[in-house]
N, C-alpha and C positions, 0 to 999 in steps of 0.2 A: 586478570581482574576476577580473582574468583570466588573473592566478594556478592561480584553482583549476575553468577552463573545463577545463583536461586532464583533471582527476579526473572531472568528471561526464560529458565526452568518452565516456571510458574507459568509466565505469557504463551509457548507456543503447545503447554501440554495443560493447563488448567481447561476448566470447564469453560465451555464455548457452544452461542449459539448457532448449530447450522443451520447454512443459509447454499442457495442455487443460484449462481451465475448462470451465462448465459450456456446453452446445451447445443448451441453448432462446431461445428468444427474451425479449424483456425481460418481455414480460405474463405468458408462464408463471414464469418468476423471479419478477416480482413478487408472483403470487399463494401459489406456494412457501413465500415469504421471510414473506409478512404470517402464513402458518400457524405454521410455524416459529418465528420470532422476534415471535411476535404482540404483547411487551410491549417491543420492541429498538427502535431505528431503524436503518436500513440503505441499502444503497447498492449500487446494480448498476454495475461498472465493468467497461472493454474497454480491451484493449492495457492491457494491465498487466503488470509485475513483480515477484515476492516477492525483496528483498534478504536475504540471511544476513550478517548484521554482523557483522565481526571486531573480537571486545574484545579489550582488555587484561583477565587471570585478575581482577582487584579491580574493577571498569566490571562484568563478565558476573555476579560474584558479587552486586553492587546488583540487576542488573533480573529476576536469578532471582529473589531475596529479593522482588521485588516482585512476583511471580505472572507474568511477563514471558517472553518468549523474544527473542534481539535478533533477530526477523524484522520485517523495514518491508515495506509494500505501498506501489510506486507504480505508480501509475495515471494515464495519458492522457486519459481517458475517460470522464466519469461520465454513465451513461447514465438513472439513475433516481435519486431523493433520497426516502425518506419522511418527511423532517422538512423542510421548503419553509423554516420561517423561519428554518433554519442549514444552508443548502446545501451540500455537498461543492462543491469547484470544482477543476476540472482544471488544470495536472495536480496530482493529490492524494500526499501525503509522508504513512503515516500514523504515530505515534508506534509504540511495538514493542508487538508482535504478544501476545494471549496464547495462542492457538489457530489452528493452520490444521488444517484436516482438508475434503479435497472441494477443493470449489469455495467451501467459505466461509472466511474471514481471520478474525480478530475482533483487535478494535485499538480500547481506550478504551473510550465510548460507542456505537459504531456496531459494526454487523456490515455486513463487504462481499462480495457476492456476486462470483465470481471470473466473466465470462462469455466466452468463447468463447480465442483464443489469447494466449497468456502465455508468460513465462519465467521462470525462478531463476538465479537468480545471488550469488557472496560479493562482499562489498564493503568495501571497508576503511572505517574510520571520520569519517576526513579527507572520504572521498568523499561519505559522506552527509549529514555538517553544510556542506558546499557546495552538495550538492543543496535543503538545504531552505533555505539564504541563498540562491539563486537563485530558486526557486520564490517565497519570501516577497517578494524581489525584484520578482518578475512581479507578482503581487496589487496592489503598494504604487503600481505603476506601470499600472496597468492591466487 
């Protein structure tokens, strides 16, 4: 698809605001994260970026309607998994966001613990369904 290498070019080396996750280590996260979310499953990720998706007005009014924000987390990195027999695998695309607040995402099933340096960044839409054909890409291949 190398059509659409530019678009995700653009996503993970364009201009991006950095941003500070959280600065413990993974065992203090970990143990954090099992208090906190004692009934969630979770995921401590590094090198990570939160996307802000730009919809179309009728696209943003669906994923509102569905308790959704169009924010994606990707991440490089997964440095901790508490559910072993469904692994997060890097680099991880997560479906949109319902909460960011902190250092934590929450997206689906899981809650991701944001850990040490990150960015934000807007992304157009084209850009992210090539990032996640690429990524699915990588899995199918390897």
């Amino acid at each position: 698809m190398q059509r659409d290498d530019h678009l995700v070019s653009e996503l993970l080396y364009g201009q991006a605001q950095p941003l500070c996750g959280s600065g413990l280590d993974d065992a203090s996260l970990i143990q954090i994260a099992k208090t906190e979310f004692a009934d969630r499953a979770f995921c401590i990720v590094r090198n990570w970026m939160i996307l802000d998706i730009m919809l179309p007005d009728n696209e943003l009014q669906e994923v509102v309607a569905a308790g959704q924000h169009p924010i994606v987390l990707l991440a490089h990195e997964v440095t901790y998994d508490s559910q072993p027999s469904q692994p997060c695998r890097a680099p991880l695309v997560t479906s949109y966001g319902e909460d960011l607040y902190g250092c934590f995402f929450e997206a689906g099933p899981k809650m991701y613990v944001l850990a040490g340096r990150g960015a934000r960044r807007y992304a157009a839409k084209p850009a992210l369904v090539a990032l996640v054909q690429i990524t699915t890409e990588a899995y199918a291949y390897g």
